[in-house]
LUMFISE-731173 format. One record per residue: residue in one letter; residue number from 1; x, y, z of N, C-alpha, C, O in turn. Coordinates in pm, 1 decimal. Example, Ala and Ser with C-alpha at 12.3 -4.5 7.8 and 13.67 -1.06 7.14 Angstrom:
REC,residu,num,n.X,n.Y,n.Z,ca.X,ca.Y,ca.Z,c.X,c.Y,c.Z,o.X,o.Y,o.Z
REC,A,1,1319.0,-569.0,780.0,1230.0,-450.0,780.0,1320.0,-330.0,780.0,1423.6,-331.9,846.5 .
REC,S,2,1285.0,-225.0,708.0,1367.0,-106.0,714.0,1290.0,3.0,787.0,1340.9,113.8,803.9 .
This chain:
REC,residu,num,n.X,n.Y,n.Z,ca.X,ca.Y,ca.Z,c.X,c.Y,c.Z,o.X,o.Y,o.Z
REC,X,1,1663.4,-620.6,-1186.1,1598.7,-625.1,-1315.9,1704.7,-657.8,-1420.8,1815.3,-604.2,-1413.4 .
REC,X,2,1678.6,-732.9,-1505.9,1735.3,-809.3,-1656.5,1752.4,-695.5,-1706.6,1666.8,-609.8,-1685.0 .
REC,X,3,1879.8,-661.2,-1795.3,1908.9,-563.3,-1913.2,1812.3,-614.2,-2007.9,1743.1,-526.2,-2059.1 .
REC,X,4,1786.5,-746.3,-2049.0,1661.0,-709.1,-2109.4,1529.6,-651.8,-2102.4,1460.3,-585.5,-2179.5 .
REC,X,5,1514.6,-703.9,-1969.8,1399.1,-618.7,-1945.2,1408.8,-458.0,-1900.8,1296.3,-410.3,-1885.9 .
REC,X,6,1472.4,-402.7,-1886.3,1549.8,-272.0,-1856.5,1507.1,-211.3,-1976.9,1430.3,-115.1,-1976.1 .
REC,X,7,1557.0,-267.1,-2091.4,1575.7,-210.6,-2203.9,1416.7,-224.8,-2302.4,1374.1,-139.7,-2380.5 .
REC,X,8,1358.6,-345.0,-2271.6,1228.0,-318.6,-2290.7,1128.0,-206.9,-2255.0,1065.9,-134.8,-2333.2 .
REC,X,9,1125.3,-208.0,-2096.8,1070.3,-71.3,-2018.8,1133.4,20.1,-2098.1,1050.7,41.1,-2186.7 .
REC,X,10,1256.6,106.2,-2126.7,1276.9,159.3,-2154.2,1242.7,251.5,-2302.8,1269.0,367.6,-2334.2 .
REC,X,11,1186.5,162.4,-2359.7,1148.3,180.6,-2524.5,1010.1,202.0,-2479.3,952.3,297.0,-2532.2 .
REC,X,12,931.6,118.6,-2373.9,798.9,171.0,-2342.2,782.6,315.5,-2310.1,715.9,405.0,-2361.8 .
REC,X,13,855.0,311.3,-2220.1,885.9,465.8,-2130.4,903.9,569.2,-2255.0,812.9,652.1,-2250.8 .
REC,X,14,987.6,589.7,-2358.8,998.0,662.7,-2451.8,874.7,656.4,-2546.0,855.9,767.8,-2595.0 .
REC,X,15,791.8,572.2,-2584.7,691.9,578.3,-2667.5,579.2,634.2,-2597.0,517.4,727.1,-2649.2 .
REC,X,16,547.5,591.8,-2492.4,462.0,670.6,-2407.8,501.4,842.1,-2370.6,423.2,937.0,-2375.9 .
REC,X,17,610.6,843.7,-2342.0,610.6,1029.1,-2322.9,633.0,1068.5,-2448.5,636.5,1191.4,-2455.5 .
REC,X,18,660.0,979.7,-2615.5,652.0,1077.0,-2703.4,512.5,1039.1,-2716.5,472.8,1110.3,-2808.7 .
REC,X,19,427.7,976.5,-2681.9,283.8,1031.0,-2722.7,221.7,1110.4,-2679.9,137.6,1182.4,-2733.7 .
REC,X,20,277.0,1102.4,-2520.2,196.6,1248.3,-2489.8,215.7,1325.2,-2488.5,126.3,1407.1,-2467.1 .
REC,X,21,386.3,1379.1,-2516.1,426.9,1501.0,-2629.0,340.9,1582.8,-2759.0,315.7,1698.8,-2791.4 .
REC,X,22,320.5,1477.2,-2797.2,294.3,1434.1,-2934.3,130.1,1500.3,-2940.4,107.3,1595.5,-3015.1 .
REC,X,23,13.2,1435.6,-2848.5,-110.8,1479.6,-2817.5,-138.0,1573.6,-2742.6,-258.0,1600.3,-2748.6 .
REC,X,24,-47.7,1675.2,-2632.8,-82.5,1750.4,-2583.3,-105.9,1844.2,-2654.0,-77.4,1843.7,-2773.8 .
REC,X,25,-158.7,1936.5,-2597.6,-282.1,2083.2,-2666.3,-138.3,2166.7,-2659.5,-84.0,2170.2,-2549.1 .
REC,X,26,-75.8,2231.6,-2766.8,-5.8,2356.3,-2768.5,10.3,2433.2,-2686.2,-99.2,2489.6,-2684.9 .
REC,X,27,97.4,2501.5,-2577.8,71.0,2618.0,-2517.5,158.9,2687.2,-2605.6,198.1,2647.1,-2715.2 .
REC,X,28,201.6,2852.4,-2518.1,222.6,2960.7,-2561.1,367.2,2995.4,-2555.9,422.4,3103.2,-2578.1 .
REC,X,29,426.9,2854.4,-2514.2,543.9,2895.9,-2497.0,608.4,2726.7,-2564.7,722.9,2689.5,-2538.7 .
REC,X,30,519.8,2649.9,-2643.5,565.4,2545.9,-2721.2,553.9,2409.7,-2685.8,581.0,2325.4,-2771.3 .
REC,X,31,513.8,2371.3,-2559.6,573.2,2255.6,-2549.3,438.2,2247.4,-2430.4,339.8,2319.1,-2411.7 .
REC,X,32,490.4,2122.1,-2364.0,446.5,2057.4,-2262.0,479.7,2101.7,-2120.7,599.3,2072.8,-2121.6 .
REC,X,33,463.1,2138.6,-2031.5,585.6,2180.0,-1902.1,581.5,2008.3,-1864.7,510.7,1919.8,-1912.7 .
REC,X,34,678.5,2003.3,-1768.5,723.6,1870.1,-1687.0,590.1,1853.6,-1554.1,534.2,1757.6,-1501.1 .
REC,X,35,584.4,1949.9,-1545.5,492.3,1913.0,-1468.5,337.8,1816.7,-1494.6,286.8,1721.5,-1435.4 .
REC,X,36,300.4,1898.5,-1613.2,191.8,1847.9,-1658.5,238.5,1731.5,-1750.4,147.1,1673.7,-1809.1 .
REC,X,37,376.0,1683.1,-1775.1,391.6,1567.7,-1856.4,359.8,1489.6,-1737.2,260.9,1419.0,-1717.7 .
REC,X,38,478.0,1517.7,-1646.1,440.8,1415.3,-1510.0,327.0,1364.6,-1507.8,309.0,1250.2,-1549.5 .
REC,X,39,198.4,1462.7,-1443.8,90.3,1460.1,-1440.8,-7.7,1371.2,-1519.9,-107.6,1310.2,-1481.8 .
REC,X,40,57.9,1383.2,-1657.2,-23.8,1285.1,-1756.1,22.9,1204.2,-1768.1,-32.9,1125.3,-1844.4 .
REC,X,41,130.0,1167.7,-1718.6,170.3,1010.8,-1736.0,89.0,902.5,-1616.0,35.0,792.0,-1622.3 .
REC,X,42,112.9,994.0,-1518.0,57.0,926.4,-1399.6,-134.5,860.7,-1423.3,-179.9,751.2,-1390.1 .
REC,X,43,-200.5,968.9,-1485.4,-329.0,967.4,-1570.5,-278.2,818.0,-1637.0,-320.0,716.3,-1581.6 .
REC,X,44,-206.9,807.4,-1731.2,-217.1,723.6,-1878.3,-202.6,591.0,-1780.2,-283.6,499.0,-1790.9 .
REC,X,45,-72.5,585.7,-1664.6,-85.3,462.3,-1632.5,-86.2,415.7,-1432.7,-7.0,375.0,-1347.7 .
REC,X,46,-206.7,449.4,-1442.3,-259.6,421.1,-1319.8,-216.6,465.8,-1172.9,-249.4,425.5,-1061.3 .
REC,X,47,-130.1,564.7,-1217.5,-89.3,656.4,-1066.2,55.0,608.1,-1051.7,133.1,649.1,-965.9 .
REC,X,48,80.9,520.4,-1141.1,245.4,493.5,-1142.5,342.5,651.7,-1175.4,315.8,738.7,-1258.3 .
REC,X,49,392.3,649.3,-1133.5,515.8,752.4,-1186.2,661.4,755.3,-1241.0,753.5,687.1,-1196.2 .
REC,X,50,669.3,841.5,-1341.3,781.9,804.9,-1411.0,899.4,728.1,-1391.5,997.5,799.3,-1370.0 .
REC,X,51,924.6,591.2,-1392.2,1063.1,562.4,-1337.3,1198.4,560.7,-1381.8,1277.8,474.3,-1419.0 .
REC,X,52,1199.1,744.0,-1358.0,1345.3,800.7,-1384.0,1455.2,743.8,-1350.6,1545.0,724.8,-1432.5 .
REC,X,53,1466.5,694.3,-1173.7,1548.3,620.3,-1095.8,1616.6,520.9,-1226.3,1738.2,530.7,-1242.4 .
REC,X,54,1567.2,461.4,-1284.2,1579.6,351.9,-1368.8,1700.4,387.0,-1467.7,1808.8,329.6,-1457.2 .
REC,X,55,1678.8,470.3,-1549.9,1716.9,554.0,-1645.2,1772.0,653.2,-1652.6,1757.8,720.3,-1754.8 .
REC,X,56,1874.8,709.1,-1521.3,1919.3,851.5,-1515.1,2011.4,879.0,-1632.5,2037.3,996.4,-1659.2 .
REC,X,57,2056.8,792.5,-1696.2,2128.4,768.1,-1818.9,2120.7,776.9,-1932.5,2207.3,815.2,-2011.2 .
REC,X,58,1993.0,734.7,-1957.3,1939.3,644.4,-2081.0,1831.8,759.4,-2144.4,1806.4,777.5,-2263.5 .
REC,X,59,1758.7,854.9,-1988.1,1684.3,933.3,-2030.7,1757.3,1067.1,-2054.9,1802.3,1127.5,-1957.5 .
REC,X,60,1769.6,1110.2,-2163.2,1766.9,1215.2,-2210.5,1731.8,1278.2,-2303.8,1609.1,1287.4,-2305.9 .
REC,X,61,1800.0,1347.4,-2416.9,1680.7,1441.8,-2496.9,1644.4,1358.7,-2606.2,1567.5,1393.4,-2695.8 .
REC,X,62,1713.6,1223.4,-2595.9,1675.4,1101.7,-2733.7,1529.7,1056.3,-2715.3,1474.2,989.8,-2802.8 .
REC,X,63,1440.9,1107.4,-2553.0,1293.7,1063.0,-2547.3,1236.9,1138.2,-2635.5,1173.2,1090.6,-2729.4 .
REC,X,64,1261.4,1331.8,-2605.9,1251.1,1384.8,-2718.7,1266.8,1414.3,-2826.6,1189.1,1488.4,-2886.9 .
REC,X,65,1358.8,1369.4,-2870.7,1411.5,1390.8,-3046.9,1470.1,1274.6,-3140.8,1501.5,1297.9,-3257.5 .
REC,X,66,1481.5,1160.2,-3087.8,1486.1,1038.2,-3134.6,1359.3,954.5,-3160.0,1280.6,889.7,-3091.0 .
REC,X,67,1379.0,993.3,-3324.9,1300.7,877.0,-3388.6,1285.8,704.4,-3410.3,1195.3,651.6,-3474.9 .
REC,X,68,1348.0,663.8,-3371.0,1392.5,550.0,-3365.8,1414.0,449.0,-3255.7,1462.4,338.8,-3281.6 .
């Protein structure tokens, strides 16, 4: 895969788990668990699953706390 295209996926991949950050229902302890992010990602895009492999780098807490 192209660093461009790497880096495309990659901005997808972050806009998609901050949305479903973003829309999940509150629990009691704040957040989302991983499990059920997993879970809903797989929902949003067709049984695909996260491709971390890709990104062991790239993903970190900037999916969550980077605006930009």
């Amino acid at each position: 895969m192209r660093d461009d295209e790497k880096k495309k996926l990659h901005e997808n991949l972050k806009q998609e788990i901050r949305s479903l950050l973003i829309s999940s229902p509150k629990t009691k302890y704040g957040g989302l668990s991983g499990s059920l992010l997993y879970f809903d990602y797989k929902q949003l895009n067709c049984g695909k699953e996260i491709p971390c492999k890709l990104f062991i780098i790239q993903i970190k807490l900037d999916i969550l706390f980077h605006q930009g």
